[in-house]
C-alpha positions in Angstrom: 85.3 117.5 89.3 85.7 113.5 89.6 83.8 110.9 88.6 84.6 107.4 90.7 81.7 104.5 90.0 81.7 100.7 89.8 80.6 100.4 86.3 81.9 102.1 82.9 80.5 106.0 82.9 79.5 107.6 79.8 82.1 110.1 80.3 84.9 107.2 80.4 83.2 105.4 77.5 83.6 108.4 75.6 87.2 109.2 76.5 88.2 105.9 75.2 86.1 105.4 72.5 88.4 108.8 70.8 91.7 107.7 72.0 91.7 104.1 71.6 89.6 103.2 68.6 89.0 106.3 66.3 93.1 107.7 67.3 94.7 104.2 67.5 92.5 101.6 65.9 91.9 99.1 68.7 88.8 96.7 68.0 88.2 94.8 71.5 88.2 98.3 73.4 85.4 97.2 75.4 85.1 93.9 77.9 83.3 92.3 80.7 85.9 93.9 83.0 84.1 97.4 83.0 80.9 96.1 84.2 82.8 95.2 87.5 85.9 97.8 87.6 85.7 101.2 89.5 86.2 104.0 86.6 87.9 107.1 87.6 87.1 110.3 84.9 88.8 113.4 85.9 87.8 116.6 84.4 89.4 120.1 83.3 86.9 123.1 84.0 83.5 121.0 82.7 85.2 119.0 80.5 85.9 115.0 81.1 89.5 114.6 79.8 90.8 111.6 81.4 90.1 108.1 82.8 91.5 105.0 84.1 89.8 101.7 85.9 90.8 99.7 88.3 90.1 96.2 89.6 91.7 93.2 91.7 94.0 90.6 89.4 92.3 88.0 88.9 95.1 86.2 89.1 96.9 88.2 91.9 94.6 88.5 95.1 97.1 91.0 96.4 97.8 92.9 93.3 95.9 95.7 91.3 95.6 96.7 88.0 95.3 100.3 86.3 94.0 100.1 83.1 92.4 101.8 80.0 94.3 104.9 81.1 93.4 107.7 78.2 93.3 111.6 78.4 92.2 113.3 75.5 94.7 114.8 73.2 93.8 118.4 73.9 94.5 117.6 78.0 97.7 115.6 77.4 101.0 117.2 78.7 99.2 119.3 80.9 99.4 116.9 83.9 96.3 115.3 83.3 97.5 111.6 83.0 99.3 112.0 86.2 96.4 113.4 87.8 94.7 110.0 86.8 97.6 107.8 88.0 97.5 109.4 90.8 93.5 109.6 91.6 93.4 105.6 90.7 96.9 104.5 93.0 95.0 106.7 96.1 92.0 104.4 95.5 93.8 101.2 95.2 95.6 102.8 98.4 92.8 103.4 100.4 91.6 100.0 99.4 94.3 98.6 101.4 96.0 97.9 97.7 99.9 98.0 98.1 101.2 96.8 94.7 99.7 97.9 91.0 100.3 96.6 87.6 99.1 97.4 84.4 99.9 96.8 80.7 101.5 99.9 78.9 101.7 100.6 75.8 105.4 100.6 74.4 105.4 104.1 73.3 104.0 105.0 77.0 106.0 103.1 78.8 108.5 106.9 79.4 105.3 108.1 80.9 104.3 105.0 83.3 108.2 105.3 84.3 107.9 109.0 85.3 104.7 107.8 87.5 107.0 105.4 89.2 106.1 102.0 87.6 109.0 99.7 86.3 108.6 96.7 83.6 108.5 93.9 84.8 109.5 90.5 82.3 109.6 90.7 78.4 107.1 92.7 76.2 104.4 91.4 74.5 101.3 91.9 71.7 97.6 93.3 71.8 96.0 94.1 69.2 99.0 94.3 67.1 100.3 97.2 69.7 103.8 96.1 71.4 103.0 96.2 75.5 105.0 95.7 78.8 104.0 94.5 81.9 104.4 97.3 84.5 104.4 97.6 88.4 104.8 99.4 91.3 104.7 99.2 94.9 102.7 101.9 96.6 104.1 103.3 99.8 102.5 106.4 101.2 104.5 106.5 104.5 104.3 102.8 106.0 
């Protein structure tokens, strides 16, 4: 089962809310972005386990950004985060989207890299959390 809506779903609310605030700490979890951002939530059996959003760059016409990827801890190195990535880049794909960026977390940068992304420029600070800038071109056979 998938869950793809314009608008933040209780499922992907929920996801975060456990992995970003009460397992890392982050405060400004929550924005004006997820009113207008399509939310993926993917599921294992009947259980939501992971979710993503995506939306235009505002300051890229021709880019997208992935963000507020999170799978729970009991899904995580079972393939689920990739399942994500790849739900969210066949969206931006379909979309006509050919480029993707997102911010990673440092210590998930290893991940982002085995979906295929590369940093791009010098790291930087959220919420007291070291990030990099990441991006990748998508090319499904063009």
């Amino acid at each position: 089962m998938v869950i793809v809506q314009v608008g933040l779903p209780a499922e992907a609310k929920a996801i975060r809310q456990t992995v970003f605030v009460d397992e890392q700490g982050f405060v400004e979890e929550f924005d004006e972005v997820d009113d207008q951002a399509l939310h993926v939530v993917t599921y294992e059996d009947q259980t939501p386990v992971g979710t993503a959003r995506i939306f235009v760059d505002p300051d890229d016409p021709e880019t997208y950004r992935i963000g507020r990827v999170a799978v729970l801890k009991t899904a995580r190195k079972t393939g689920a985060g990739k399942r994500v990535m790849a739900l969210a880049e066949a969206l931006i794909y379909a979309q006509g989207g050919k480029r993707v960026a997102l911010h990673a977390q440092a210590q998930a940068q290893g991940f982002y890299e085995k979906c295929g992304y590369r940093q791009e420029g010098p790291g930087f600070v959220e919420e007291d959390c070291p990030h990099v800038l990441m991006v990748k071109d998508l090319r499904y056979g063009d």
